[in-house]
C-alpha positions in Angstrom: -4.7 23.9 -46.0 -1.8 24.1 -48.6 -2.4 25.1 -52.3 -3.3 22.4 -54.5 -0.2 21.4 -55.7 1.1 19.5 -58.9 2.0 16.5 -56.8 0.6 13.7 -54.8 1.5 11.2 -51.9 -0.7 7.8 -52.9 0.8 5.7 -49.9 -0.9 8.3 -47.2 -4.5 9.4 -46.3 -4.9 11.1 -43.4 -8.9 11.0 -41.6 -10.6 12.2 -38.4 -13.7 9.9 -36.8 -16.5 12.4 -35.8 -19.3 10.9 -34.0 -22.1 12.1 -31.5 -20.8 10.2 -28.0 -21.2 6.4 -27.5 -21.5 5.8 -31.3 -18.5 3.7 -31.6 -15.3 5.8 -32.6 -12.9 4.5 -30.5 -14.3 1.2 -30.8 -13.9 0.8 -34.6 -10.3 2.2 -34.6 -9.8 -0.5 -32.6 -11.2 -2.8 -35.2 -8.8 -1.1 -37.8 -5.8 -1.3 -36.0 -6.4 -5.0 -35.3 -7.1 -6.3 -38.7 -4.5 -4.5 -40.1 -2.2 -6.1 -38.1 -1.1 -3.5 -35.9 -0.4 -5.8 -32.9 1.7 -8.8 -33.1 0.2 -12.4 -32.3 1.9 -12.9 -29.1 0.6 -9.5 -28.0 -3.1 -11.0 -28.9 -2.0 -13.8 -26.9 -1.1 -12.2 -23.5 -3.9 -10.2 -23.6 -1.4 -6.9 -23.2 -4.0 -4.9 -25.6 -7.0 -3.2 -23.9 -10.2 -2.8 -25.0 -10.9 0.6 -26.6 -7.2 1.1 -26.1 -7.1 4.7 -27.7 -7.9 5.7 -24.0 -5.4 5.9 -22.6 -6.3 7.8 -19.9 -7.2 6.4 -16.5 -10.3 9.0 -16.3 -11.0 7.9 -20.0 -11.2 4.4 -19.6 -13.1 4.9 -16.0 -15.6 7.1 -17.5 -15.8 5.5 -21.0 -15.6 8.6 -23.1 -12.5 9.7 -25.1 -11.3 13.3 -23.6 -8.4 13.8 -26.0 -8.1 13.7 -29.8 -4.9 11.2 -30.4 -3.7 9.7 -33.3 -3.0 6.5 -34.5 -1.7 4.7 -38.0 -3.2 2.2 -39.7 -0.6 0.1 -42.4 -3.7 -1.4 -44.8 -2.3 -3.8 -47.3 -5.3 -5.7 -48.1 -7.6 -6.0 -51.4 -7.5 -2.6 -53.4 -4.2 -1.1 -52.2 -0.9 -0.6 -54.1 1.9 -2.6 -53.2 3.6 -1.5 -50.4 0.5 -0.9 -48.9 -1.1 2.7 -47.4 -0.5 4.7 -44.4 -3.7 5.7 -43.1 -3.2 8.0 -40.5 -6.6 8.3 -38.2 -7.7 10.8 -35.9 -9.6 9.6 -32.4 -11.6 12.4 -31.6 -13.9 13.2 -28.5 -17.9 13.2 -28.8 -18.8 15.6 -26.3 -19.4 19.0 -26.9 -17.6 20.6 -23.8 -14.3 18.6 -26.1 -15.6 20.3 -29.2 -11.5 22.3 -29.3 -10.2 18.8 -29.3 -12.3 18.1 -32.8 -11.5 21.4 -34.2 -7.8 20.5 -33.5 -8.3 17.3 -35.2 -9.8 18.4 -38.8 -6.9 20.7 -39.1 -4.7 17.7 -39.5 -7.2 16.0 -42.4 -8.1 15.3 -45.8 -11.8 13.8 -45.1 -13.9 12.6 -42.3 -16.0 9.0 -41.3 -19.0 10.3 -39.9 -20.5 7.7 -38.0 -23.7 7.4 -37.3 -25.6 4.8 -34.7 -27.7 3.1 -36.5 -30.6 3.2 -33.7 -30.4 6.7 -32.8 -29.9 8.7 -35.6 -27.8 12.1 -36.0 -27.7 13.8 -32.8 -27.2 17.6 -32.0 -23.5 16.8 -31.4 -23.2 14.9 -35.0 -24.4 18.3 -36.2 -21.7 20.0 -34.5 -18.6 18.0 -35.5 -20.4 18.2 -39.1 -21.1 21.4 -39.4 -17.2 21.8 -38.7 -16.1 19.3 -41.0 -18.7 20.9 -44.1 -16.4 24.4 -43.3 -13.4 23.3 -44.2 -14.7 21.5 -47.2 -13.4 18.2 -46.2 -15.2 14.9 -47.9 -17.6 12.8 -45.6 -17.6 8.7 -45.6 -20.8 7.6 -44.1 -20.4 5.1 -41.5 -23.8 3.5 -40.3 -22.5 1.5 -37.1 -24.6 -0.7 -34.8 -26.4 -2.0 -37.8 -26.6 -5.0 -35.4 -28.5 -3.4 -32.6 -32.0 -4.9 -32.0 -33.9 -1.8 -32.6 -31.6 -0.6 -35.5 -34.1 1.4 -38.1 -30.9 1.9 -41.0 -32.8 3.2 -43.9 -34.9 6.0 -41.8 -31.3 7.2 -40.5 -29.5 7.3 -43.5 -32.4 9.5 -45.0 -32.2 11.6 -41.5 -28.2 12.1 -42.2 -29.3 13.0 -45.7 -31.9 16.0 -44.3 -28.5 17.0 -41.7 -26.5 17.6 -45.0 -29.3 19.6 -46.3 -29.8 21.3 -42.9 -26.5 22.1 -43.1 -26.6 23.6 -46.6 -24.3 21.1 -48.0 -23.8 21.5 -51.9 -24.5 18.8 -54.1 -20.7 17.4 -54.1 -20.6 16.9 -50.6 -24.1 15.2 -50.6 -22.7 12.5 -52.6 -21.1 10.5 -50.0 -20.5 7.0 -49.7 -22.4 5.0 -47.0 -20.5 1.8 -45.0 -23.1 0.1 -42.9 -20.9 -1.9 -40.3 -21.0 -3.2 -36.8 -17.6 -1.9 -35.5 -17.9 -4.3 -31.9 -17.8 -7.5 -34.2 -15.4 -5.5 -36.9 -17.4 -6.1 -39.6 -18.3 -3.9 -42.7 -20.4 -3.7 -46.1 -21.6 -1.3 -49.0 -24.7 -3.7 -48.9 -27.8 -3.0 -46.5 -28.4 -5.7 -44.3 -31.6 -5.9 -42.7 -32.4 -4.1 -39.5 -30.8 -6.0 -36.8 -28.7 -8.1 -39.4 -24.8 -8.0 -39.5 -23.0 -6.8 -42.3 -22.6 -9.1 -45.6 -18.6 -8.9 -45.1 -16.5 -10.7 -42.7 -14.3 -8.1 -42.1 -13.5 -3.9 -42.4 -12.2 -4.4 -46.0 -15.1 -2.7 -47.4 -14.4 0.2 -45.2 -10.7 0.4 -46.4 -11.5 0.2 -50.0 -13.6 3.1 -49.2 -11.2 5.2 -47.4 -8.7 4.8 -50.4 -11.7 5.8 -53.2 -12.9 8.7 -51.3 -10.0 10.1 -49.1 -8.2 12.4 -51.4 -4.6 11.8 -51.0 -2.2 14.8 -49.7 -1.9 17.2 -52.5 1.1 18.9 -52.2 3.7 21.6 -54.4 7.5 20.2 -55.0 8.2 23.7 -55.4 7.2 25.0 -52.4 9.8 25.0 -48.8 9.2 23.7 -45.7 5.5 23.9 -44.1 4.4 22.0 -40.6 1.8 22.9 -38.8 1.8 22.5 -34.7 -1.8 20.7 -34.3 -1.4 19.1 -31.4 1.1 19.0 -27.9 2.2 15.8 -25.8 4.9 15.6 -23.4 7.4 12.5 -22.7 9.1 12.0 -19.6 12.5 11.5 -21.5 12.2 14.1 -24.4 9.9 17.2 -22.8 7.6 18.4 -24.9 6.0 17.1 -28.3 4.7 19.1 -30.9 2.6 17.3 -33.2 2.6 18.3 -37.0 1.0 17.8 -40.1 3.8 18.6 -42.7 2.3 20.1 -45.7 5.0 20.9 -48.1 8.6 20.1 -48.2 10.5 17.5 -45.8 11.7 17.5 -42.4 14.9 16.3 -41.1 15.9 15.2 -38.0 19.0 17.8 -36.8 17.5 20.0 -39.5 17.5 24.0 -38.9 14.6 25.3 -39.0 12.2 28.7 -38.8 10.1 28.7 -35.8 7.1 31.5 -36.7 4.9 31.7 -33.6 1.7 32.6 -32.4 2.8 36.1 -32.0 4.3 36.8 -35.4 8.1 36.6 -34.4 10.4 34.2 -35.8 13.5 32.2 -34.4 15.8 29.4 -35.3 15.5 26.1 -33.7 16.9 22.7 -34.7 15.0 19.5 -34.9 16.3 17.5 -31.9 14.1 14.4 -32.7 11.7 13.4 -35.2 9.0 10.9 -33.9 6.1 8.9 -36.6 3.3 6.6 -35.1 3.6 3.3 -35.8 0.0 1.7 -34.3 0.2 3.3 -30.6 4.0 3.6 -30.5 5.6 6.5 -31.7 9.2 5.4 -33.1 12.0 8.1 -34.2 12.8 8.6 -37.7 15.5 10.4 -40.0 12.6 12.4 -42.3 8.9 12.9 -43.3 7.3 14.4 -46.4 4.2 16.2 -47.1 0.7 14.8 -46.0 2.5 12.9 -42.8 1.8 13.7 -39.5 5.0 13.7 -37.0 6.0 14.4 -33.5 9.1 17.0 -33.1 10.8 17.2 -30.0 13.1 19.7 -28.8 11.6 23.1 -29.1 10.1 23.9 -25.6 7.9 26.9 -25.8 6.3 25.6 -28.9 2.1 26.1 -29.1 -0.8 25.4 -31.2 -1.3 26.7 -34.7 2.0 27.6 -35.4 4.3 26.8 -38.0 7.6 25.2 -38.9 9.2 26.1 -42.0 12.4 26.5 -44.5 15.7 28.7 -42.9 15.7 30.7 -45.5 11.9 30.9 -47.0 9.4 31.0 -44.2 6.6 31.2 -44.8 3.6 30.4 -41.9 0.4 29.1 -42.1 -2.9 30.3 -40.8 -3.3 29.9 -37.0 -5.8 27.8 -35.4 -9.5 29.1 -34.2 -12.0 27.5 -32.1 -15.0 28.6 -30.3 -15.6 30.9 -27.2 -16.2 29.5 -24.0 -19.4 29.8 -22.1 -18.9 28.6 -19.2 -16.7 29.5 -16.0 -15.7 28.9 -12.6 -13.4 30.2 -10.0 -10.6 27.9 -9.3 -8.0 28.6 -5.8 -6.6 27.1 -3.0 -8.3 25.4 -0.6 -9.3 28.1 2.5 -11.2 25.8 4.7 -10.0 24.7 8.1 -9.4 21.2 7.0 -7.2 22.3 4.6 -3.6 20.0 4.0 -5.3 17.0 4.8 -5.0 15.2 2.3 -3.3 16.5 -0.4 0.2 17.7 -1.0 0.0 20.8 -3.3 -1.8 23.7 -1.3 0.0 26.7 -2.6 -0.9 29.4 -5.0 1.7 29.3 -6.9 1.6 25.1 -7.6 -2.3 25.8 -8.4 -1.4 28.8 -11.1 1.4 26.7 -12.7 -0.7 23.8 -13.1 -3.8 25.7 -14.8 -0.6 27.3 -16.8 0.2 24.0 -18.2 -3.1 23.0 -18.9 -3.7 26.7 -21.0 -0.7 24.6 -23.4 -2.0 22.0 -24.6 -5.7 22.7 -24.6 -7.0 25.3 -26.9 -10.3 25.6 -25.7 -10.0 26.9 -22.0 -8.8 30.4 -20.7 -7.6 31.8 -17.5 -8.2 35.0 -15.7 -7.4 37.1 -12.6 -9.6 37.6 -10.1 -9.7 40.2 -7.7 -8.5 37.6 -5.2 -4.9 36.7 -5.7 -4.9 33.3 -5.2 -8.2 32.4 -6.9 -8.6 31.9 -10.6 -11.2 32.1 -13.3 -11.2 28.7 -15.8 -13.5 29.4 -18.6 -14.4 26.4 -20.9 -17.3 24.9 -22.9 -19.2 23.0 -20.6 -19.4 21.5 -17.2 -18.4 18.2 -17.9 -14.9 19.8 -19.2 -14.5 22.0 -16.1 -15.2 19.0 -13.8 -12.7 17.1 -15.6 -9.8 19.2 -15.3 -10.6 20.0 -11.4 -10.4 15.3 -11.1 -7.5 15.5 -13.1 -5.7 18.1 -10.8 -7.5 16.2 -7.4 -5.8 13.3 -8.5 -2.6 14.8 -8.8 -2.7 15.9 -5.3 -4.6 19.5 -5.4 -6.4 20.9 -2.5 -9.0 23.4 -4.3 -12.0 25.5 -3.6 -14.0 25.4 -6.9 -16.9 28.3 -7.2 -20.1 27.0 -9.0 -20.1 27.3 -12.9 -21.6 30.6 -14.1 -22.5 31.3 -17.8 -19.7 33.2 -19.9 -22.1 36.9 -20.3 -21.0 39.5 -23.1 -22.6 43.0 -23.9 -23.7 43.6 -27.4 -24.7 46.9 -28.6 -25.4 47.8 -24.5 -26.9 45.2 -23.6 -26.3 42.3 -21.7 -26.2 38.8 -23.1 -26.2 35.6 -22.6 -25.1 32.1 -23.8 -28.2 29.6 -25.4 -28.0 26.1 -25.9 -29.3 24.0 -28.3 -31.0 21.2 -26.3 -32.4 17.6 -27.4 -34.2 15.5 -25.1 -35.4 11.8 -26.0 -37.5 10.5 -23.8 -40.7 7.8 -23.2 -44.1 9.7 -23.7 -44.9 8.9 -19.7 -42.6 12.1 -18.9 -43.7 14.7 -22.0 -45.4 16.5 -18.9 -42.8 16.2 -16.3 -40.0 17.7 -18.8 -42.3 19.9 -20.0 -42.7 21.5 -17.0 -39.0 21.6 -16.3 -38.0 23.2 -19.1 -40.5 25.8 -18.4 -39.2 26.7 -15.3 -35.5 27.3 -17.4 -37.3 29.3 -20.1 -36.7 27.1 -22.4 -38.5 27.7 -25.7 -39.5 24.0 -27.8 -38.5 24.6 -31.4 -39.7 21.2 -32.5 -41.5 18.1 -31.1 -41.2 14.3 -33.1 -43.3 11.8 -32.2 -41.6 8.5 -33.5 -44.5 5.7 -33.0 -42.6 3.9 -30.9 -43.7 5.0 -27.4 -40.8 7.4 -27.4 -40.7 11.7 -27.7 -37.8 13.4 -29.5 -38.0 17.4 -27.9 -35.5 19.9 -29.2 -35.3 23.5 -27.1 -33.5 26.4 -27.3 -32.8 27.4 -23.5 -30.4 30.0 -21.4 -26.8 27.9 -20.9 -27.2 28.9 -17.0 -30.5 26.8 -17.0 -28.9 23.5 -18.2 -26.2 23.8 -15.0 -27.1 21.1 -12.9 -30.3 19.6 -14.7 -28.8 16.9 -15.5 -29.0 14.8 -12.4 -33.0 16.3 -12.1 -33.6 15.2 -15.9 -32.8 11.6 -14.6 -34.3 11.5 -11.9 -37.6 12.5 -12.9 -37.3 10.4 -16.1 -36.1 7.3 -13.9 -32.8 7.3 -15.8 -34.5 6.6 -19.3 -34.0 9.9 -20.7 -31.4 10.8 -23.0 -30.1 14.5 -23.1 -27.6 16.5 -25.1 -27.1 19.7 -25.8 -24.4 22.3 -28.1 -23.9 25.8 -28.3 -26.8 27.7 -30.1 -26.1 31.5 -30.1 -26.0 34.7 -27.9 -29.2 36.2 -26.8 -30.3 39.2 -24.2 -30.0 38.1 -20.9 -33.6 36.0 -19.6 -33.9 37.3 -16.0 -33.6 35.8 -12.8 -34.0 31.4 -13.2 -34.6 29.9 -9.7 -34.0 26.3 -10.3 -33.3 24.6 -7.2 -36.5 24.9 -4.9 -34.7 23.4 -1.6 -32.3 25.2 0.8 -29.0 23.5 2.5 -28.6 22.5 6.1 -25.5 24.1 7.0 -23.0 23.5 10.2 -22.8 25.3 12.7 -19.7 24.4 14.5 -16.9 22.1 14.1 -16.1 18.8 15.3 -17.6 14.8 14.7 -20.7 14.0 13.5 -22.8 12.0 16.2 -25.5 9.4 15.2 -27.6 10.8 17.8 -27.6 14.8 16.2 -28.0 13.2 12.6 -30.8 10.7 13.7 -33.1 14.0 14.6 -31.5 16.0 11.8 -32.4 13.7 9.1 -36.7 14.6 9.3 -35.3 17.5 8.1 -34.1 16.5 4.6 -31.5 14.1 2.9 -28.1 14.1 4.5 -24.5 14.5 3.4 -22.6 13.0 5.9 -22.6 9.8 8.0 -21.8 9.5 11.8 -18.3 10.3 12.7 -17.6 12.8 9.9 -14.7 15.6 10.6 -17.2 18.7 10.0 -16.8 22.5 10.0 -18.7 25.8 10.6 -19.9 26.3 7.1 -19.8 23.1 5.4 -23.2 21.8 4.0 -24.1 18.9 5.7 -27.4 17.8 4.1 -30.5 19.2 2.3 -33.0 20.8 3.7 -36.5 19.9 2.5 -37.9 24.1 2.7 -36.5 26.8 0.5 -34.5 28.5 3.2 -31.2 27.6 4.7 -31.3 26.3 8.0 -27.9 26.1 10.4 -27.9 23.3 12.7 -25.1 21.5 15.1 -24.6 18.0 13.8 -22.0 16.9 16.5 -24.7 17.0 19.7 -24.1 14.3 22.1 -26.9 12.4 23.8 -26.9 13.7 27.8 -26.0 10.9 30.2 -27.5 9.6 32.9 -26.8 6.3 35.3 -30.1 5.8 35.2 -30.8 2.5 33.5 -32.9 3.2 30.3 -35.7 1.1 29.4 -37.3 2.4 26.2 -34.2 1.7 23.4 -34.5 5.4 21.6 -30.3 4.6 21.4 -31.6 2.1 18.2 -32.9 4.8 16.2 -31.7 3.9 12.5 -30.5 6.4 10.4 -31.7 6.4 6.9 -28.2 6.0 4.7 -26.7 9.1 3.6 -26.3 10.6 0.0 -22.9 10.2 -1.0 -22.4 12.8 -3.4 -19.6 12.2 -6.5 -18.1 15.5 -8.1 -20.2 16.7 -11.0 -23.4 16.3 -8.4 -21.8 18.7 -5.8 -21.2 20.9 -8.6 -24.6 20.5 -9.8 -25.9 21.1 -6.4 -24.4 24.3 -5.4 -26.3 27.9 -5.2 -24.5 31.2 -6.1 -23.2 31.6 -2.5 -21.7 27.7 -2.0 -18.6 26.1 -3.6 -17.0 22.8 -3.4 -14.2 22.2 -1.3 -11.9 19.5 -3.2 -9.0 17.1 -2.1 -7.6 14.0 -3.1 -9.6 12.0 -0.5 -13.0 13.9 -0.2 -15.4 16.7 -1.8 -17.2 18.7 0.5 -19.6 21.4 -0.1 -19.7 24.6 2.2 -20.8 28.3 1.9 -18.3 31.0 0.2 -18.5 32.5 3.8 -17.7 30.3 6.6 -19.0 32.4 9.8 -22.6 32.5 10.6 -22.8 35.9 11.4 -20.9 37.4 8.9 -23.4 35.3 6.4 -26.1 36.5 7.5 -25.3 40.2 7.1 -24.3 39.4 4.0 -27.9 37.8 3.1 -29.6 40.9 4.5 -26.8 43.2 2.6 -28.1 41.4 -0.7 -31.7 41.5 0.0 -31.4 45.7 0.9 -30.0 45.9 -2.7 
């Protein structure tokens, strides 16, 4: 942040939303930007404005969680606020923890933060997280208790839980005196009163909520003596002006046309002139001739420009701190696709498309890396989590790619000589029927239970401390042996010496042994075996995993046998043997699913698992090779 300067900017405050996920961020912007009038009647009228219409992203809006941080202006003129009203600039950011660079990225661009809070659930590990950022940097918290509405809302017990977070968190006694806004965000409705549980805020509309913003949001304190200082939080591209660097100005004004010093990542500096100056105005961004301190801009015209650095005066440069987030700890191999199906389906195969697409992505997204592997046209994407990995590989699938993606392994370091290994810190809430059931599958992932809360209520609150490369692929497990009642989330704990050998998935995979179309006839006395992959009349390949086999061991069989024909008129009618439906498998399962020595084969049109190495024989000595050592 700047120095506290002598002067102030009253017509701005700039805030971030943190939440855990699904606790209504994106839906209460979407409250603010309404009744502040943001969209004009006739664009009420047509119905042109989306739900949750931050999301812009197809994957976004499919999935229902926000991916990227964006930002978005709010012009409140209502009770409380000096004439001419106040530019509230607000942050969107994403819930999940595999996002967490995203949040990071966000509070470097703010003055405070609305913590929200559901008013059913409580604080979750991932409020913790985007707290425990936000108590850092010393930035002031608004309270938002949302949902107040819901049926089994319990307000006052989670307002005292958010008060033990702060505590946890070792909050001094400034930052525990926040403001709390109860509110129901779906019906855009807030209050400084309590309702009762289950009741709907006393006030018709946000208003409270603004009022509050203005008390508590400090305004952007800035120094008239000080030159030019903008700092590069965020990229975008636009099809028309290339690429966008978004900044938070701190001191001075930019220009559009202006010259100005470019100091990058790297310590170097350079000249470069403002081609186009960009503000938000609700969800457009609209050009402008200058901003002052406290604003947050778009710049266009500098190409190579990255995160954390700075723009600043000609003559006086002087940069600002760059940008830090967390280490990844988890990573998988990304390359071309090598199976013989390969160009199918999509239209980039090469190696060189695949490396300049995971170049672009390294741009605008601060928490992944990329390394060589020994293989030249394979990759290794490092990132928080699995649900961020899996995202990036749809987002390139959609854009055409043909990959083969390797299944996630933990990030490891050595410390002091010995190997270690990435811990989560993992909440479970689930009904009381399955304490055993998780019990025992937490067990098997040496997972140690830290705490156990019994609410009353039929339901179990579990929080463990477990090895990251044990939470890969328990997900779909967790819910299945829960009967999808079970809610789980989890954030990075610390390092610790590496547990030993996990064996998590008991079953083995019934592999193909040649190539060619599935028959209903091979499949009908293939499916005793285990749960199938593949329906009748599937293209298949030496190597690909057609189903799973109900033993431990692999088993390779030859799904494309046709029944022997005789002119012999039949009369039993074994030809009507049904065949039980077949699993179809979406992404994050098949990635769940794989062992060390499978990977996913993905293209636009399908995602097919297979072994690393295709040919039977050349597996097996493999196998034996491994066992010997």
């Amino acid at each position: 942040m700047s120095s506290q300067g002598s002067a102030v900017r009253s017509d701005v405050r700039n805030i971030a939303i943190i939440a855990h996920v699904d606790h209504g961020k994106t839906t209460l912007v979407d409250a603010m930007l309404w009744q502040s009038g943001a969209f004009t009647a006739h664009q009420a009228d047509e119905g042109s404005v989306q739900e949750r219409v931050m999301d812009s992203m197809d994957l976004e809006r499919e999935k229902g969680i926000t991916i990227l941080a964006k930002n978005t202006t709010v012009r409140y003129r209502g009770e409380g606020a000096p004439e001419g009203g106040v530019l509230i600039n607000i942050i969107d950011t994403p819930g999940h923890a595999d996002f967490g660079g995203e949040v990071e990225r966000g509070l470097e661009m703010v003055d405070a933060v609305l913590l929200l809070v559901d008013a059913s659930e409580g604080p979750l590990p991932q409020t913790r997280f985007v707290l425990r950022k936000a108590l850092q940097k010393r930035l002031p918290v608004i309270l938002v208790v949302n949902k107040v509405d819901r049926g089994d809302a319990r307000i006052a017990e989670v307002v005292d839980e958010t008060y033990e977070l702060f505590f946890d968190l070792d909050a001094d006694e400034e930052q525990i005196n926040f403001p709390v806004v109860y509110a129901s965000a779906k019906a855009g409705r807030a209050s400084l009163n309590r309702p009762a549980d289950a009741g709907m805020p006393d006030s018709e509309n946000l208003v409270p909520l603004f009022k509050t913003i203005l008390e508590t949001v400090p305004a952007p304190h800035y120094d008239p003596e000080m030159p030019l200082q903008a700092h590069v939080t965020n990229l975008d591209s636009s099809p028309y002006l290339g690429r966008l660097a978004l900044c938070r100005i701190h001191n001075g004004t930019l220009r559009k046309g202006q010259q100005v010093s470019w100091c990058r990542t790297d310590g170097t500096i350079s000249r470069v002139k403002i081609v186009e100056l960009l503000v938000t105005e609700a969800l457009e961004r609209v050009p402008a001739e200058s901003a002052g301190p406290g604003e947050i801009v778009a710049v266009a015209g500098i190409e190579d420009i990255t995160l954390g650095e700075t723009l600043a005066d000609i003559d006086d440069p002087r940069p600002l701190p760059l940008i830090t987030v967390d280490e990844p700890s988890i990573s998988m191999t990304i390359g071309i696709n090598t199976s013989p199906l390969a160009g199918q389906s999509g239209t980039k195969l090469t190696a060189r498309l695949v490396k300049n697409r995971l170049d672009a992505e390294l741009i605008g997204n601060v928490s992944i890396r990329i390394q060589n592997t020994d293989r030249p046209d394979t990759w290794e994407v490092q990132g928080r989590g699995e649900l961020q990995l899996a995202i990036l590989v749809e987002i390139m699938r959609r854009e055409g790619f043909e990959l083969t993606v390797g299944k996630p392994q933990v990030v490891t370091r050595v410390i002091d000589g010995k190997l270690h290994e990435p811990m989560e810190h993992l909440t479970v809430d689930i009904p009381e029927d399955y304490l055993g059931v998780v019990t025992q599958l937490m067990a098997l992932r040496k997972g140690r239970m830290e705490q156990m809360v019994n609410h009353g209520t039929g339901w179990v609150r579990m929080e463990y401390v477990v090895p990251a490369r044990g939470l890969i692929g328990f997900r779909t497990e967790f819910l299945t042996e829960t009967r999808g009642t079970g809610l789980l989330h989890h954030v990075f704990h610390r390092y610790e010496p590496w547990h030993g050998e996990l064996r998590t998935r008991p079953t083995g995979s019934l592999v193909a042994d040649r190539r060619g179309p599935t028959t209903g006839f091979a499949l009908a006395n293939l499916q005793e075996r285990g749960t199938m992959f593949v329906g009748p009349g599937t293209e298949v390949y030496e190597g690909m995993i057609i189903g799973e086999n109900s033993r431990q061991d692999d088993m390779d069989v030859n799904p494309t046998k046709e029944k022997k024909l005789t002119n012999m008129r039949q009369s039993s009618g074994d030809v009507l043997i049904p065949l039980i439906p077949h699993k179809q498998m979406s992404m994050e399962q098949a990635l769940e699913f794989c062992r060390e020595d499978e990977c996913m084969e993905v293209t636009p049109a399908t995602v097919r698992i297979r072994k690393v190495i295709l040919d039977q024989t050349e597996r097996a000595r493999a196998a034996s090779r491994a066992k010997k050592a």
